[in-house]
GUTOR-324565 format. One record per residue (C-alpha): residue number from 1; residue in one letter; chain; x, y, z. Coordinates in pm, 1 decimal, decimal comma, always signed. Each point is the difference from the previous one (the first is absolute). Layout:
N
   num   residu   chaine         xx         yy         zz
   NUM        A        A          X          Y          Z
...
# end
This chain:
436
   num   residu   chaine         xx         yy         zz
     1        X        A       +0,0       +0,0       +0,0
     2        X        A     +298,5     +216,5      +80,7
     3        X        A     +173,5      -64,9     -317,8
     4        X        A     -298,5      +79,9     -216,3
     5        X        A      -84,2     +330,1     +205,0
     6        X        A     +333,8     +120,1      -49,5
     7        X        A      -21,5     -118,3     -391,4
     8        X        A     -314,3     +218,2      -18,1
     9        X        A     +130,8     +298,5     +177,1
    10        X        A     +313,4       -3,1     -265,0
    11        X        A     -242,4       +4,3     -298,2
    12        X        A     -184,2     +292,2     +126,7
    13        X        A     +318,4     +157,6      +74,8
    14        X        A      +73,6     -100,3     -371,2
    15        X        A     -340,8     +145,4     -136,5
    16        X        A     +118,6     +307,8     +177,4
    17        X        A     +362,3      +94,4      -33,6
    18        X        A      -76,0     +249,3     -259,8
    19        X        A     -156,8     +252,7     +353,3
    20        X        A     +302,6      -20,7     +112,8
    21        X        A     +144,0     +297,1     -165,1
    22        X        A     -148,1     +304,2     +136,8
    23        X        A       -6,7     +112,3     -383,5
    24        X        A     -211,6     -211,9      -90,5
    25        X        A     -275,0      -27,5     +240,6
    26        X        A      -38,2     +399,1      -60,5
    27        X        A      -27,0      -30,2     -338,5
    28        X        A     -211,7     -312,2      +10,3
    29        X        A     -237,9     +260,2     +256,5
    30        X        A      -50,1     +258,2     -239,6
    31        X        A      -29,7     -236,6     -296,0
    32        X        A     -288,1     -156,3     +194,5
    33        X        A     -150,2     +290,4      +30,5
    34        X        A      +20,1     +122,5     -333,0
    35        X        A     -130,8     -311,6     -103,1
    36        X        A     -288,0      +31,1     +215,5
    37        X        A     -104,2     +365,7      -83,4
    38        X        A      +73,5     -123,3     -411,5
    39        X        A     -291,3     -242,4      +26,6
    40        X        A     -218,7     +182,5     +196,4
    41        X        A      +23,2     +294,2     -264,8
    42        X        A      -91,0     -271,7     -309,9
    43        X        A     -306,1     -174,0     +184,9
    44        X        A     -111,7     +413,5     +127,9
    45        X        A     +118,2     +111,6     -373,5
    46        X        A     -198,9     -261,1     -195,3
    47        X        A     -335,8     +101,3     +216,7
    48        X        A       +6,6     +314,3      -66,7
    49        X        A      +44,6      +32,3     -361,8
    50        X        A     -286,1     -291,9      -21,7
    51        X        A     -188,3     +239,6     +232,5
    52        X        A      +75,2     +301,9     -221,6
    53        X        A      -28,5     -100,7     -390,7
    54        X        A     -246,4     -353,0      +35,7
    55        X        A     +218,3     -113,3     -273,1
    56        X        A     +210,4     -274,8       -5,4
    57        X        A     +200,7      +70,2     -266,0
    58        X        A     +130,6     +268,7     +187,5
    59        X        A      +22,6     -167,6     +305,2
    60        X        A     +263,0     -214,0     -202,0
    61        X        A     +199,5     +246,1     -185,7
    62        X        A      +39,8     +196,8     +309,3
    63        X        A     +139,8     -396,2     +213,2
    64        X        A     +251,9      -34,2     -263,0
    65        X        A     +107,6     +346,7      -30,9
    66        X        A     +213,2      -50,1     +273,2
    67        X        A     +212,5     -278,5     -177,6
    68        X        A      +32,5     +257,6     -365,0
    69        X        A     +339,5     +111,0     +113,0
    70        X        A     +159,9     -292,8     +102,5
    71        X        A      +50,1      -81,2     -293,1
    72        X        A     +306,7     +195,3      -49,7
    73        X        A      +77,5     +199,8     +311,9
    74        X        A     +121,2     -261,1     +231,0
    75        X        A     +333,6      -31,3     -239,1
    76        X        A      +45,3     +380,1     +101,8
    77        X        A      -55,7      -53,8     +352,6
    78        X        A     +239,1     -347,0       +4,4
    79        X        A     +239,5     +210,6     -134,0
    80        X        A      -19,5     +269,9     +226,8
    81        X        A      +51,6     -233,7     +294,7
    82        X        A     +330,0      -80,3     -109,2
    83        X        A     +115,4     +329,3      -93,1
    84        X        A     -115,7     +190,2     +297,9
    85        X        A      -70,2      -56,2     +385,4
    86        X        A     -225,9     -254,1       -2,0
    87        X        A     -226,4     +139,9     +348,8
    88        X        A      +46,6     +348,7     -166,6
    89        X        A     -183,2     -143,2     -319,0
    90        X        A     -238,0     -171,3     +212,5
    91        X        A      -87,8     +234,9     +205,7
    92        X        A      -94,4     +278,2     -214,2
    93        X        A     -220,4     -250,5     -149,6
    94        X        A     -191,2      -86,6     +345,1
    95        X        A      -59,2     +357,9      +48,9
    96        X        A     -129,1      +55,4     -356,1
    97        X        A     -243,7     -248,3      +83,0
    98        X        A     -105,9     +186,2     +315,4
    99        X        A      -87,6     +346,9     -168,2
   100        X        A     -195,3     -228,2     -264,1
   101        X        A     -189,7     -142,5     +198,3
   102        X        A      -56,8     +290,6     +232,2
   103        X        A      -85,3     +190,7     -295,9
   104        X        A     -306,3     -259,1      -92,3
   105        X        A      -87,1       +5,3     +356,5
   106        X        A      -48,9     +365,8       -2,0
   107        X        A     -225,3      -10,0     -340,7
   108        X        A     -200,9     -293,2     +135,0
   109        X        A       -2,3     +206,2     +346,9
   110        X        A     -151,8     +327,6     -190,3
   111        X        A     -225,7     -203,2     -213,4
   112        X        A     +220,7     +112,3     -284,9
   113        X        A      +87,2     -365,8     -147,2
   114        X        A      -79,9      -79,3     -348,7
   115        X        A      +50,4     -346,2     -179,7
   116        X        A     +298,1     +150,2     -224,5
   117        X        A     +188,3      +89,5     +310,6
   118        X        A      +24,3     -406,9     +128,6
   119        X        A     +120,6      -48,5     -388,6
   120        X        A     +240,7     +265,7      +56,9
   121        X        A     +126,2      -49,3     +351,1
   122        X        A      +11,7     -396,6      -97,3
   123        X        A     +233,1     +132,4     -316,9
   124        X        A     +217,3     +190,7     +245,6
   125        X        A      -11,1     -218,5     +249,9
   126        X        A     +140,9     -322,4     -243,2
   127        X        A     +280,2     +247,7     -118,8
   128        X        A     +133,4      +31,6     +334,2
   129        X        A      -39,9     -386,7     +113,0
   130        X        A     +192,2      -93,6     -297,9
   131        X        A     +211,9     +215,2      +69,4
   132        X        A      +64,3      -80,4     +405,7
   133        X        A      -71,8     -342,8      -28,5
   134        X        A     +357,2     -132,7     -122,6
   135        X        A     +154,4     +221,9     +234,3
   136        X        A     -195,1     -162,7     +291,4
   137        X        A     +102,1     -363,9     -182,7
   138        X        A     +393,5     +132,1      -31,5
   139        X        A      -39,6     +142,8     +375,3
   140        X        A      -99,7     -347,9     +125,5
   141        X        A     +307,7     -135,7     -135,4
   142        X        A     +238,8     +270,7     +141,6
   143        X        A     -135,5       +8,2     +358,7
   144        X        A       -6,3     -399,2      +58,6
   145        X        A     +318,9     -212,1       -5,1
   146        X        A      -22,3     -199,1     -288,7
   147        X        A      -63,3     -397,2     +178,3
   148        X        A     -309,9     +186,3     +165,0
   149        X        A      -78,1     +159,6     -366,0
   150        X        A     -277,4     -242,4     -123,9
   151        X        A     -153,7      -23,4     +338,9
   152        X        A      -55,7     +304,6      +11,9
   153        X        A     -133,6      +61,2     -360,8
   154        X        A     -244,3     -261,8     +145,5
   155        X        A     -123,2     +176,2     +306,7
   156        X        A       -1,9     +309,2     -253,5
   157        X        A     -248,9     -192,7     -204,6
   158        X        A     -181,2      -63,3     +322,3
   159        X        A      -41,5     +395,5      +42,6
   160        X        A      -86,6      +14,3     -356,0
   161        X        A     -272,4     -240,3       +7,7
   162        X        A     -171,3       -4,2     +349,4
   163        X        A     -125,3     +387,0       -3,1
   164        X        A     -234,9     -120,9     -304,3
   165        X        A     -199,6     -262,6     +201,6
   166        X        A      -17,8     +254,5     +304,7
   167        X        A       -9,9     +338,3     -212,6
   168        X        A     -369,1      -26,2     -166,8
   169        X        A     -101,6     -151,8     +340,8
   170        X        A     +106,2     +265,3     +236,2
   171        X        A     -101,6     +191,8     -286,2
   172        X        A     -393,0     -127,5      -19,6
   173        X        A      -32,1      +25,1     +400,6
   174        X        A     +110,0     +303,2      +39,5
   175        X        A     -270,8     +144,1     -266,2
   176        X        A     -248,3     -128,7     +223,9
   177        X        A     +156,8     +141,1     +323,7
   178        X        A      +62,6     +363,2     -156,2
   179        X        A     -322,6      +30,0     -166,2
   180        X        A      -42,7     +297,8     -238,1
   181        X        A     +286,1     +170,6     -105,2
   182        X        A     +198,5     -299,0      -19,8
   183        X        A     +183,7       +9,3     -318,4
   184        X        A     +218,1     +282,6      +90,0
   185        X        A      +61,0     -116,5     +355,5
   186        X        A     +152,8     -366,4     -117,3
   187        X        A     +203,8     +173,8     -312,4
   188        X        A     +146,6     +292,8     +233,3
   189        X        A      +87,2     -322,6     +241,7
   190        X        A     +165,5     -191,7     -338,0
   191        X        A     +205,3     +332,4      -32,8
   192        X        A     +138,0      -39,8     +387,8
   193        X        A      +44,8     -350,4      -40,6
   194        X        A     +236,4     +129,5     -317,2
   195        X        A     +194,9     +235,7     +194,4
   196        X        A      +49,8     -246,0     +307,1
   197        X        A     +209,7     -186,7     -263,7
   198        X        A     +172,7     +285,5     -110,5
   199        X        A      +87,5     +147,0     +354,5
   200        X        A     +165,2     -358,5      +76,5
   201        X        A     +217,6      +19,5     -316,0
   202        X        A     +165,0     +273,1     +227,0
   203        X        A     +104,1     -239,1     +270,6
   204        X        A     +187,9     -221,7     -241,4
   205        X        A     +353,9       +4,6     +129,4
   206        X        A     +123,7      +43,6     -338,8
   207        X        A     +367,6      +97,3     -167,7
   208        X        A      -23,7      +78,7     -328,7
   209        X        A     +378,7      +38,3      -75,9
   210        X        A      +57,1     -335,6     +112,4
   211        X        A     -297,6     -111,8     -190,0
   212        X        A     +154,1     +167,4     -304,2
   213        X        A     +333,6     -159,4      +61,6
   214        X        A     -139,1     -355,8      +23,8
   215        X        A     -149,9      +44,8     -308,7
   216        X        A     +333,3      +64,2     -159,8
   217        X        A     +163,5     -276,2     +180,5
   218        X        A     -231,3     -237,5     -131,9
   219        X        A      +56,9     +155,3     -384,7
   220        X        A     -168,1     +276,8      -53,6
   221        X        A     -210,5      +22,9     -368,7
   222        X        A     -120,0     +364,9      -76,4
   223        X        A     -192,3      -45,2     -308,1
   224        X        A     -386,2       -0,9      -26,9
   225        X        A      +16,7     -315,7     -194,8
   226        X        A     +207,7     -170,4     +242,2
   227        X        A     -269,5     -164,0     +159,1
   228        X        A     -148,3     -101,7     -366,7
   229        X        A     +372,5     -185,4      -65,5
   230        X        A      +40,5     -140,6     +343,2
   231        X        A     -307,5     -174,2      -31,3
   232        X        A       -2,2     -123,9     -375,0
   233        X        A     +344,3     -152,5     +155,2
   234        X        A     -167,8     -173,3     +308,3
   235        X        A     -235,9     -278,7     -133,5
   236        X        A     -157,9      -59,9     +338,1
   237        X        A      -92,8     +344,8      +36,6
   238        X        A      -89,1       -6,5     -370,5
   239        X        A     -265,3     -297,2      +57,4
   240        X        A     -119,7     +188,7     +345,2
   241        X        A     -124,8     +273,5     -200,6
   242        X        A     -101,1     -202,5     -321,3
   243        X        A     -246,3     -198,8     +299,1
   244        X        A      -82,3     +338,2     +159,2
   245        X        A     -123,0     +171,8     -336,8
   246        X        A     -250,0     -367,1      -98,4
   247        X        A     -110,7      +14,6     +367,8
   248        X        A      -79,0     +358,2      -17,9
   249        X        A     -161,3      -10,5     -362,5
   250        X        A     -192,9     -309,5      +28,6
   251        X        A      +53,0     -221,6     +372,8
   252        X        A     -151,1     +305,2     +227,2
   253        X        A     -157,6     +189,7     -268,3
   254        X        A     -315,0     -246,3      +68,8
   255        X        A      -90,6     +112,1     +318,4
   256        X        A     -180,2     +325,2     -136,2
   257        X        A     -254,1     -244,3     -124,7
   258        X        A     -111,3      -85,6     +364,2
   259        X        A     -339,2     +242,8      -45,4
   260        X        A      -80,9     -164,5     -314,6
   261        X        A      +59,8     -358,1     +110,4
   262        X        A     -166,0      +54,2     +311,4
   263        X        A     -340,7     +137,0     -138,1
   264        X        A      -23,1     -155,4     -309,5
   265        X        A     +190,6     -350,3      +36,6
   266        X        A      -78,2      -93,4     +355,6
   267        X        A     -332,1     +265,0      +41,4
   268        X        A      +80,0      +88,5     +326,7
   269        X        A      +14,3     +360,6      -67,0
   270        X        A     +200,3     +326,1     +253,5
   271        X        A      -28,1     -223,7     +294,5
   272        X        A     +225,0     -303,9     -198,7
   273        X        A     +203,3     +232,3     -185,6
   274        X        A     +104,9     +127,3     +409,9
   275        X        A      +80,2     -302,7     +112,6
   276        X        A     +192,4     -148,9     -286,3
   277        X        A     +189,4     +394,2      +80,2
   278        X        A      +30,0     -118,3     +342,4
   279        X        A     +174,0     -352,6      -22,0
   280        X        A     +201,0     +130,4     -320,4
   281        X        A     +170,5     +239,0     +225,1
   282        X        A      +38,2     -255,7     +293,5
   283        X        A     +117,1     -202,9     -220,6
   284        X        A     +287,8     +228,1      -95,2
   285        X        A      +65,4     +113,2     +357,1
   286        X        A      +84,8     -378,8      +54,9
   287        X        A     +230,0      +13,0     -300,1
   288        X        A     +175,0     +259,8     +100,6
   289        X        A      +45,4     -161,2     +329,9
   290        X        A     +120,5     -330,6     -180,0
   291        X        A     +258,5     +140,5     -135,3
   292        X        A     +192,7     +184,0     +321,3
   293        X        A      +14,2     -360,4      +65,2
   294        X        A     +153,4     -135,9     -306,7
   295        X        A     +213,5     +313,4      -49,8
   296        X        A     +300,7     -197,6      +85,8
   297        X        A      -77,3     -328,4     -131,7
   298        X        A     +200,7     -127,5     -308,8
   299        X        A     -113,0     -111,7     -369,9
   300        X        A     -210,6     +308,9      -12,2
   301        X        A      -17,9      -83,3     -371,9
   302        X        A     -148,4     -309,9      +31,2
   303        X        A     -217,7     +179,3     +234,0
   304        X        A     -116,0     +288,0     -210,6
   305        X        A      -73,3     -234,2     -252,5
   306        X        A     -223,6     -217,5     +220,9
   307        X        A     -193,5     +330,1      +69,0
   308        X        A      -59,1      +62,4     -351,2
   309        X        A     -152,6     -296,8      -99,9
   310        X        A     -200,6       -8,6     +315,0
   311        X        A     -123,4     +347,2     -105,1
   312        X        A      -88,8     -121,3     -348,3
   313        X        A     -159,8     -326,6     +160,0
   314        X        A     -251,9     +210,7     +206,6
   315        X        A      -78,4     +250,8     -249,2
   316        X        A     -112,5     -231,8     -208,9
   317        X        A     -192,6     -205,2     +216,4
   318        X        A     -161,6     +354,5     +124,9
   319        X        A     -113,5      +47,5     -355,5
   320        X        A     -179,1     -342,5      +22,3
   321        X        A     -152,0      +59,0     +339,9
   322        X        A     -367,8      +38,8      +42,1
   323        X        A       -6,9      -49,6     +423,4
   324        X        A      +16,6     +300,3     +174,2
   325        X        A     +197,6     -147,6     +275,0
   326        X        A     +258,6     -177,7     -210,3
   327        X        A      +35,2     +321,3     -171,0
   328        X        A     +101,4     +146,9     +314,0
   329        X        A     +289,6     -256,8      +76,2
   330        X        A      +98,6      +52,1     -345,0
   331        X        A       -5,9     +358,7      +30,2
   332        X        A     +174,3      -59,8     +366,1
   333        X        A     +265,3     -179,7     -170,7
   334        X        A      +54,0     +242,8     -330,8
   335        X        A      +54,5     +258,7     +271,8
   336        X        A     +274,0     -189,4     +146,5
   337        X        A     +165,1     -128,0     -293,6
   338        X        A      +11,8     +350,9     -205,6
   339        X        A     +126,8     +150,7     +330,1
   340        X        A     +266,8     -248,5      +31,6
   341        X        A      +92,8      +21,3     -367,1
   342        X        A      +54,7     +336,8      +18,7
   343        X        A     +178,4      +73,9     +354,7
   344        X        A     +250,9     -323,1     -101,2
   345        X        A      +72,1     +189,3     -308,1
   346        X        A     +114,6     +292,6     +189,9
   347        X        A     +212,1     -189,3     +261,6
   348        X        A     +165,1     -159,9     -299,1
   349        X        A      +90,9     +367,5     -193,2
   350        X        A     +126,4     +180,8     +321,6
   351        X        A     +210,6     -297,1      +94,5
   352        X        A     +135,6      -14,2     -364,6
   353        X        A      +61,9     +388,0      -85,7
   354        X        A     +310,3     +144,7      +99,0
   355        X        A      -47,9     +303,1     +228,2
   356        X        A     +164,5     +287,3     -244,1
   357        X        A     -342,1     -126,2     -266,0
   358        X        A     -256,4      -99,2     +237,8
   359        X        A     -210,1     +311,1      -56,5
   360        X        A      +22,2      -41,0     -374,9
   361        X        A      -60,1     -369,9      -22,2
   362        X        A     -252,4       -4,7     +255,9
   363        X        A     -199,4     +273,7     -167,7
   364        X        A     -105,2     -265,3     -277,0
   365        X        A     -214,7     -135,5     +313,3
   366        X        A     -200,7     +317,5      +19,1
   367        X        A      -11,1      -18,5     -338,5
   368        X        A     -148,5     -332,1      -18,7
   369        X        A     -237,9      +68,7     +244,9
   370        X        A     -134,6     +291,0     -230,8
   371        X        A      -64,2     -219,5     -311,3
   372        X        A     -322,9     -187,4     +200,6
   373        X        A     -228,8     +243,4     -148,2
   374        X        A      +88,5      -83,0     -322,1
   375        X        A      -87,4     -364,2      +79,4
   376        X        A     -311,9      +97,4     +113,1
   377        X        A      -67,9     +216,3     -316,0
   378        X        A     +109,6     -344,7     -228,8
   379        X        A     -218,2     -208,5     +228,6
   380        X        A     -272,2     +224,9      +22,2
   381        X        A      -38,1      +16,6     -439,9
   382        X        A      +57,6     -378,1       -1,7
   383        X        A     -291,8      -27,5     +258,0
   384        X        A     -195,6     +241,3     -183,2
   385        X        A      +36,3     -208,7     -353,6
   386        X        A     -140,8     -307,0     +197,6
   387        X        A     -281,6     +120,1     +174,7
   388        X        A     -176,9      +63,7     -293,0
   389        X        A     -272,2     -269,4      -46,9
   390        X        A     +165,1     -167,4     -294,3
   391        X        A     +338,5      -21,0     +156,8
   392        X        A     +275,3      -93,1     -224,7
   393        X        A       -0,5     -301,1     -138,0
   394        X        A     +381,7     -138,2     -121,1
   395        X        A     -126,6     -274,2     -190,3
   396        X        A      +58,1     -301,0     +264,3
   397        X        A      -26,2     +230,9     +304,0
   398        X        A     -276,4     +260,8      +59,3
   399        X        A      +99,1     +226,4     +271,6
   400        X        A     -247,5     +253,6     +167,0
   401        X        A     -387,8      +40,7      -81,2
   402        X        A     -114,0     +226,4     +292,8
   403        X        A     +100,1     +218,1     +249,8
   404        X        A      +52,3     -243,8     +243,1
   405        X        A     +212,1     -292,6     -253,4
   406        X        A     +183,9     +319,9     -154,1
   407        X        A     +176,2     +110,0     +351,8
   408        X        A      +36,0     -384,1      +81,6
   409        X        A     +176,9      -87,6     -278,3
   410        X        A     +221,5     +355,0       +5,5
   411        X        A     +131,6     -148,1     +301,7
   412        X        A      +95,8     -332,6      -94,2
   413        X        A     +151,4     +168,6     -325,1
   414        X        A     +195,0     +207,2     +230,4
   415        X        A     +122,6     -268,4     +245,5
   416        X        A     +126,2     -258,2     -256,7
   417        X        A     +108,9     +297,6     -190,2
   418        X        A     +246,3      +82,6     +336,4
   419        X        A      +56,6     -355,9       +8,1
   420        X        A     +155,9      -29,6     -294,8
   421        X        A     +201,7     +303,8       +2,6
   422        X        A     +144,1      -61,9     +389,5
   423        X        A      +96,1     -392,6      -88,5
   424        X        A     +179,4     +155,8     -358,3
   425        X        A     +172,8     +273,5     +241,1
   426        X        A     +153,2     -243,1     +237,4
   427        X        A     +112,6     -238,7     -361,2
   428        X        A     +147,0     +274,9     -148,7
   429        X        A     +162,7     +139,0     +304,2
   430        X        A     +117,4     -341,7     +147,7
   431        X        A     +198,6     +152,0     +312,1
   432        X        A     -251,4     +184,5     +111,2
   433        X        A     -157,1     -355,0      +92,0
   434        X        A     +328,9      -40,6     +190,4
   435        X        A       +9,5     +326,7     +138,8
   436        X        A     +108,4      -53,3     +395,9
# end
């Protein structure tokens, strides 16, 4: 009994080690909290502009505003964490966010807020994520020594994932604790939350001359397309973001279907639709989780592929599912897997980049995690082709014929489709199934 109680106090000392640097468990505050005002502001953001225009069209186009820019930005931003101080860069970008939001909070405040100026504010507000968001990735890997460095990329995913199971909660309760007047209250609280994160970026101990000459010691590459070279170079990281981009594009892209699936496949209407919310982001919360603890386990390719085709297993069988409650362990399970997926991915890139290019190479993440919309958009006109009552008939295979047969077979398109892709990624890039 002894032996195994000490054996269980060393792996939670292992699950841990990353909070061991003062660094880190500041930054890992303020990320939280970031995190926590970010998806507070999309479920309060996405009311209103339903509220305001009835039209959800708009209600769409302003949701994937926010992604627009990172398209191209984060390369500036990775870039600009390895040219300049990295909690500088950061910080300026924390405190952008704070007179945004506060900004927003006044118009809502005065009864001054217009649909346009979410779409705008969501522009702005993408622009300056894609811009801070490889600094925070290329501060995480200067503050923590670099055995603790995929631990505590883990726990990072933690704070990255968490606040969107507990944001739209806390954000629903408190509606119906403040009463009237409640919009402006909980989006003047998203803008504190934002500037608790960037008053804690002060307390970093932080040295950015010996940052600087680290940097150099480990080889030092100036150019913009440095990161673009290192990374054609580095087949690993290569296949990472070959995965990332079919994962973005068609393996998570599925999940905006969950409305239509839920009223028209499984008729179960706002009430189904919540709960298959609920579990998804449970399920991810547990993913996240999973991986603190496998953060330091070996044959992480073999592992990352094991998540993909679990992924593609269960988003197929979701596609087949008429049973409301198998749906939900599905939906449990896709939550899990995609978070997994995703998080192992960037344990793998911070562990592999060299510290003088981790802002540029890890900006291809942000980048990656802006091209979802256009998965949706591809999704969304193949799901719209088979809707239509006569489907699309291939000869041999007829695919669609109603709304309900249209979005089910969009998502088994879409998660053989990722299949298919993820399995040729890890047989073109063979050591990234070796990766370590």
């Amino acid at each position: 009994m002894k032996l195994y109680k000490n054996r269980s106090l060393t792996a939670i000392r292992g699950s841990l080690m990353a909070f061991e640097s003062p660094n880190f468990r500041v930054l890992w505050a303020g990320r939280a909290s970031s995190n926590m005002a970010r998806s507070m502001r999309v479920f309060l953001r996405a009311w209103m502009v339903w509220e305001i225009t009835d039209s959800p069209f708009l209600l769409g186009f302003v949701t994937s505003s926010l992604s627009w820019p990172m398209l191209i930005m984060p390369f500036i931003g990775g870039f600009l964490a390895d040219k300049i101080d990295r909690r500088f860069l950061v910080k300026i970008t924390e405190s952008l966010l704070v007179l945004l939001w506060g900004a927003v909070a006044a118009l809502i405040v005065f009864d001054l807020i217009e649909w346009w100026h979410f779409l705008v504010s969501s522009v702005l507000s993408g622009i300056i994520q894609s811009i801070g968001r490889p600094g925070h990735q290329a501060l995480l890997g200067s503050i923590v020594d670099k055995e603790h460095l995929s631990n505590a990329t883990a726990w990072d995913n933690v704070a990255d994932t968490w606040p969107r199971v507990a944001g739209p909660a806390i954000g629903a309760i408190l509606i119906g604790v403040i009463g009237s007047g409640w919009e402006g209250i909980l989006f003047a609280s998203t803008a504190f939350m934002q500037l608790f994160t960037a008053v804690t970026l002060f307390f970093l101990k932080w040295d950015p001359v010996e940052q600087r000459a680290k940097q150099k010691g480990s080889g030092e590459r100036s150019s913009f397309f440095d990161g673009f070279k290192y990374l054609w170079n580095e087949k690993v990281l290569l296949g990472l973001v070959c995965i990332g981009v079919a994962f973005a594009m068609i393996g998570g892209a599925a999940g905006f279907m969950l409305p239509i699936f839920a009223d028209a496949m499984l008729g179960e209407g706002a009430t189904g639709l919540g709960y298959l919310m609920t579990v998804s982001t449970l399920g991810g919360a547990a993913g996240a989780v999973a991986v603190v603890s496998l953060s330091n386990a070996g044959n992480r390719g073999y592992i990352l592929l094991s998540v993909a085709i679990l992924n593609t297993g269960l988003l197929i069988a979701f596609s087949k599912s008429e049973v409301f409650v198998l749906t939900m362990f599905l939906v449990f399970g896709m939550g899990l897997a995609q978070v997994m997926f995703r998080a192992m991915r960037m344990v793998a890139m911070q562990i592999l980049t060299p510290d003088d290019l981790r802002g540029r190479v890890m900006s291809f993440q942000t980048t990656i995690q802006g091209m979802t919309w256009i998965g949706v958009m591809i999704l969304g006109g193949i799901a719209e082709i088979l809707k239509r009552p006569e489907g699309l008939d291939l000869g041999m295979i007829k695919l669609g014929g109603g709304i309900a047969s249209g979005v089910a077979d969009t998502i088994l398109i879409s998660g053989i489709a990722y299949g298919l892709v993820s399995l040729l990624c890890f047989l073109v890039f063979p050591s990234l199934r070796k990766f370590q």
